[in-house]
N, C-alpha and C positions, 0 to 999 in steps of 0.2 A: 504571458510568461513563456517563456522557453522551455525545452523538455529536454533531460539530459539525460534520460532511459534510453535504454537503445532493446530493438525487437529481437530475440534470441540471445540475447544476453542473461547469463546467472547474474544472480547480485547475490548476496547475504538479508538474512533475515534476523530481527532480532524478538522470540515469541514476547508476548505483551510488552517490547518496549524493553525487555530488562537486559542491558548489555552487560551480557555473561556469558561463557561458551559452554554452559549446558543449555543454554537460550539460544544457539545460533545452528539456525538450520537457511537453506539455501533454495533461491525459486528459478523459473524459467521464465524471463518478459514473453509471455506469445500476443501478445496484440495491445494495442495502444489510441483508446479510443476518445477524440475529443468531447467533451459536454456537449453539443447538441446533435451527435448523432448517439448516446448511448440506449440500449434498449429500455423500457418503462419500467420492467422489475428492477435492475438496478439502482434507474435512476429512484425507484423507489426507497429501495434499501438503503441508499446514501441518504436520503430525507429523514429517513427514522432512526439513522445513525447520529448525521449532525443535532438532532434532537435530544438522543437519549445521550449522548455524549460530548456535549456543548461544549467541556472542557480541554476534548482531543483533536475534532474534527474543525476543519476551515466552512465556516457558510457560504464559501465558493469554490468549486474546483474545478479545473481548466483541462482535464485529463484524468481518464480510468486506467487503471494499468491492470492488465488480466493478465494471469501468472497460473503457473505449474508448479506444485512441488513434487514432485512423484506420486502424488496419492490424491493430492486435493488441487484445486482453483483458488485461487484469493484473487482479489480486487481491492487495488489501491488506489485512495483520495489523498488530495492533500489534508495537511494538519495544520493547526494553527498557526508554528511557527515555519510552515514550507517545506514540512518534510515529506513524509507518505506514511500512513499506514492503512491496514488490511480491514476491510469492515468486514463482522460476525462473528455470535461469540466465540467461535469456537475456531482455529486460524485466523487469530489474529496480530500482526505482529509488523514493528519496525522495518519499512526498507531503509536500507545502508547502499542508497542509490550511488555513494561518492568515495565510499571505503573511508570515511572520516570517523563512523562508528566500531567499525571494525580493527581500526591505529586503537582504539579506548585498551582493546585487550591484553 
């Protein structure tokens, strides 16, 4: 699959998924790491992601996307239907890698 992030680029964010603009907060791409060089705690956290949430997450991903919001990190995998979202409970949230979610508003 192709990657159509780009490294130092803002995207939009949408928190859990719910596209609305008291949901849309904004990240920073800082690095963009293929599956077989990622480090073992993430690739962990993705395992126990794709597990506890079978119905968000893809059982493959071809690319980590590590991000900045001002305060936190997120890490985005792909999802089931090839989008991205953020794994842990707590930042977690829709990328709007294409601005096709952000036309919704």
């Amino acid at each position: 699959m192709n990657i159509e992030i780009e490294i130092g680029k803002s995207y939009n964010v949408f928190d859990d998924g719910k596209i609305s603009k008291s949901r849309l907060y904004q990240v920073k791409v800082t690095e963009i790491v293929p599956f077989n060089e990622i480090d073992d705690d993430t690739l962990e956290q993705w395992k126990n992601e794709v597990n506890d949430c079978d119905w968000l997450y893809a059982t493959e991903t071809d690319f980590f996307i590590k991000t900045w919001n001002g305060a936190d990190t997120e890490t985005f995998v792909r999802t089931k239907n090839n989008g991205w979202f953020s794994m842990g409970f707590m930042c977690s949230g829709r990328l709007d890698f294409d601005g096709s979610l952000s036309n919704l508003l």
